[in-house]
matplotlib code that plots the C-alpha trace (Angstrom):
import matplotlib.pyplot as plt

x = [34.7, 34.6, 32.0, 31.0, 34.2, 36.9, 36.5, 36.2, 32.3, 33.1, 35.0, 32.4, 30.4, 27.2, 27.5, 27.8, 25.2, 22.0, 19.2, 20.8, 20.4, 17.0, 16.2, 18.1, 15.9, 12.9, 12.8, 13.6, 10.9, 8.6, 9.1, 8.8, 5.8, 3.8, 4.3, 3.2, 0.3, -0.4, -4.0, -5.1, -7.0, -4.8, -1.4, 0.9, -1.2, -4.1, -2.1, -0.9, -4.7, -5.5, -2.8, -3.6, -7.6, -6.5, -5.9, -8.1, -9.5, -10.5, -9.4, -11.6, -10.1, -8.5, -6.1, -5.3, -4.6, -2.3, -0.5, 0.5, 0.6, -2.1, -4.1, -7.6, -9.4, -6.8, -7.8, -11.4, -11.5, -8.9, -11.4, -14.2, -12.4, -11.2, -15.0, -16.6, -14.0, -15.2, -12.2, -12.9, -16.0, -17.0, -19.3, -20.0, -17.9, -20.1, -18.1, -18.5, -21.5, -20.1, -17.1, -17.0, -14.4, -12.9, -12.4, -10.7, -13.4, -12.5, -11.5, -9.0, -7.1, -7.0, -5.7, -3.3, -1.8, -1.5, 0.7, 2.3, 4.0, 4.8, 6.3, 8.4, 10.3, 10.9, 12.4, 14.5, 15.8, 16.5, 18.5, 20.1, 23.7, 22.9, 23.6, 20.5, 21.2, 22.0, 18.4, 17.4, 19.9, 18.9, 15.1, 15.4, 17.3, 15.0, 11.5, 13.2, 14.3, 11.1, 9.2, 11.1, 10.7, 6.8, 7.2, 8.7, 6.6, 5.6, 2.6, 1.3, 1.9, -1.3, -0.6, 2.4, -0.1, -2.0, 0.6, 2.3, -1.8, -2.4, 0.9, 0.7, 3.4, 2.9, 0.3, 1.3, -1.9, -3.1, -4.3, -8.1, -10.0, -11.7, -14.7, -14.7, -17.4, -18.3, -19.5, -16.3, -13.8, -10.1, -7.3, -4.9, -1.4, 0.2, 2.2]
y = [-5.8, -8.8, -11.3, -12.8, -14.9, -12.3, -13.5, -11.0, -11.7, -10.8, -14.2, -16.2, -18.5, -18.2, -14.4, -14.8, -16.9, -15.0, -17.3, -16.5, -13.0, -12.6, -15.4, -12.8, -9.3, -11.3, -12.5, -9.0, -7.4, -9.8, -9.5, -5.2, -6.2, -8.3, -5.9, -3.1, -4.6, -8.0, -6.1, -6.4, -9.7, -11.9, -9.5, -8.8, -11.0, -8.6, -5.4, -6.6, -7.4, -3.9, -2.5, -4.9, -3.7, 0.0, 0.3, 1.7, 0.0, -2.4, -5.8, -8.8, -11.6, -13.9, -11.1, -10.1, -13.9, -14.3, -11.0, -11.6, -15.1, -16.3, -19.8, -18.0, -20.0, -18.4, -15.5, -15.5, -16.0, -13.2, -10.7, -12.1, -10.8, -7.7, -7.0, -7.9, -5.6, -2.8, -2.3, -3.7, -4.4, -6.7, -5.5, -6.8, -6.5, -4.4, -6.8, -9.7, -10.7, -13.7, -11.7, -9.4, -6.9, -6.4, -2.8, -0.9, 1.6, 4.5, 2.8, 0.7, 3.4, 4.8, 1.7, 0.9, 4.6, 4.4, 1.1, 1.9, 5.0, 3.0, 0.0, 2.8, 2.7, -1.0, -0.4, 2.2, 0.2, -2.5, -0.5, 1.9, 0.2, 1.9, 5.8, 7.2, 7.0, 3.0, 2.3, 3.8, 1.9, -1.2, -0.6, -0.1, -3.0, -5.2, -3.9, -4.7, -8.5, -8.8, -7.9, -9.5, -12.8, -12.3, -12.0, -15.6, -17.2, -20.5, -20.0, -17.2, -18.7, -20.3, -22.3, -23.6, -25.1, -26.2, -28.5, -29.6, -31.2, -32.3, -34.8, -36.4, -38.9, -42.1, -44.3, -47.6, -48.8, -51.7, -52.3, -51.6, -54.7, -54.8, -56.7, -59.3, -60.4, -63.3, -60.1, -61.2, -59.4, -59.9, -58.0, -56.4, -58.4, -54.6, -53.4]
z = [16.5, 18.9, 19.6, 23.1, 23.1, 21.7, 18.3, 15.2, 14.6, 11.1, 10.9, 12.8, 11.1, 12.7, 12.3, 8.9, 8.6, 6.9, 8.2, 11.6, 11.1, 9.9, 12.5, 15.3, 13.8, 13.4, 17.0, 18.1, 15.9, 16.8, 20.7, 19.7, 17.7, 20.2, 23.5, 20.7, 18.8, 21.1, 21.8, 18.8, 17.9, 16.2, 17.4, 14.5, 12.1, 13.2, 12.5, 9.0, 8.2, 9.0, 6.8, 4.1, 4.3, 4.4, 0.8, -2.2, -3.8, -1.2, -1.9, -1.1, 1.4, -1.1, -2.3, 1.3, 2.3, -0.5, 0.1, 3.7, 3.0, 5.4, 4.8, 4.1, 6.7, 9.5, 7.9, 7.7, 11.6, 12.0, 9.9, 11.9, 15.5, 13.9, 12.2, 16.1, 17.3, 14.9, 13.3, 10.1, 7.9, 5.1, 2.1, -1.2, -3.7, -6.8, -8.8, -8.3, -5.9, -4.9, -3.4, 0.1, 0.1, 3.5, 4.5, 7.3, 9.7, 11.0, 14.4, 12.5, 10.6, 14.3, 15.5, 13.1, 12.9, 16.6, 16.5, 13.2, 15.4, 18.1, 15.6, 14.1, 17.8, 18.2, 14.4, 15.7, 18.5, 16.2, 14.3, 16.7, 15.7, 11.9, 11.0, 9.4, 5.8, 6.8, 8.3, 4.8, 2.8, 4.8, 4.7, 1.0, 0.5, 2.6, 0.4, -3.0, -2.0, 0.0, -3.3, -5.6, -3.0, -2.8, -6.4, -6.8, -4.0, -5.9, -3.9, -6.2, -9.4, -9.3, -13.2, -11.3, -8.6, -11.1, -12.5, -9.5, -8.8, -12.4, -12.3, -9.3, -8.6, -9.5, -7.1, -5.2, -5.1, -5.6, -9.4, -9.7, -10.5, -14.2, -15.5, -17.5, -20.0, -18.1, -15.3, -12.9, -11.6, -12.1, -10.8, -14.2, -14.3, -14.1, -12.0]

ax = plt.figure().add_subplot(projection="3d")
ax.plot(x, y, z, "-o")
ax.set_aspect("equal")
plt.show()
């Protein structure tokens, strides 16, 4: 098979490259996605939300945020369009009063069933160049790595956060100034 220039793209270090390739199926999906699901609020972030929400049991917004891997603030306005719109609801979580679980209405199941159908075409256009039983193989492949990466996100590890903040790197400040018994102030002689 030949690239743009006659060359065997099997050969051809860009083609070869992975980030290239995800880069090249990400921009196409995303391109599918927005022209498919741009109407929602928020677009494709919108449409994950309502996938995320449509789950039992209904998970509160902190669980959703770190599953898609959305800052919770971006997140909290994106369930606030999508609650105006009436396609999702908040309610408190029996729980834990503190908490409000975020949960999908019947409008947003309809919503996101319609665009998950029409998703399912931009997929098979993107993989149109696969048989079958390759778009399987591929798709299978793509769920384990993309679990087993969510898995080792650093991000969820949250005693690995923890300790990343508890040793901060060493200051440059300037040393604090101490008081003497005299009640004045001198600055410590260390560095």
């Amino acid at each position: 098979m030949s690239g743009p220039h006659g060359d065997d793209i099997h050969t051809d270090p860009i083609t070869d490259d992975f980030g290239w390739m995800l880069g090249v199926l990400f921009r196409a999906h995303l391109r599918g996605a927005e022209h498919t699901v741009g109407d929602l609020p928020g677009g494709p972030r919108g449409y994950q939300v309502l996938v995320a929400a449509d789950r039992d049991p209904a998970r509160n917004q902190g669980a959703i945020a770190e599953e898609l891997g959305i800052d919770r603030t971006v997140l909290t306005y994106l369930i606030d369009d999508l609650e105006r719109d009436g396609l999702l609801s908040r309610r408190p979580d029996p729980a834990d009063r503190r908490s409000r679980l975020v949960v999908v209405t019947d409008a947003g199941r309809a919503a996101a069933r319609q665009r998950r159908e029409a998703l399912r075409d931009v997929e098979t256009r993107l993989m149109a160049a696969l048989t079958d039983e390759e778009a399987a193989t591929l798709r299978a492949l793509l769920r384990r790595a993309a679990c087993a990466a969510q898995a080792a996100d650093p991000l969820t590890d949250l005693c690995a956060v923890a300790e990343v903040v508890a040793d901060p790197p060493p200051s440059r400040r300037r040393p604090a100034a101490r008081a003497t018994r005299s009640g004045t102030t001198r600055r410590s002689a260390e560095p």
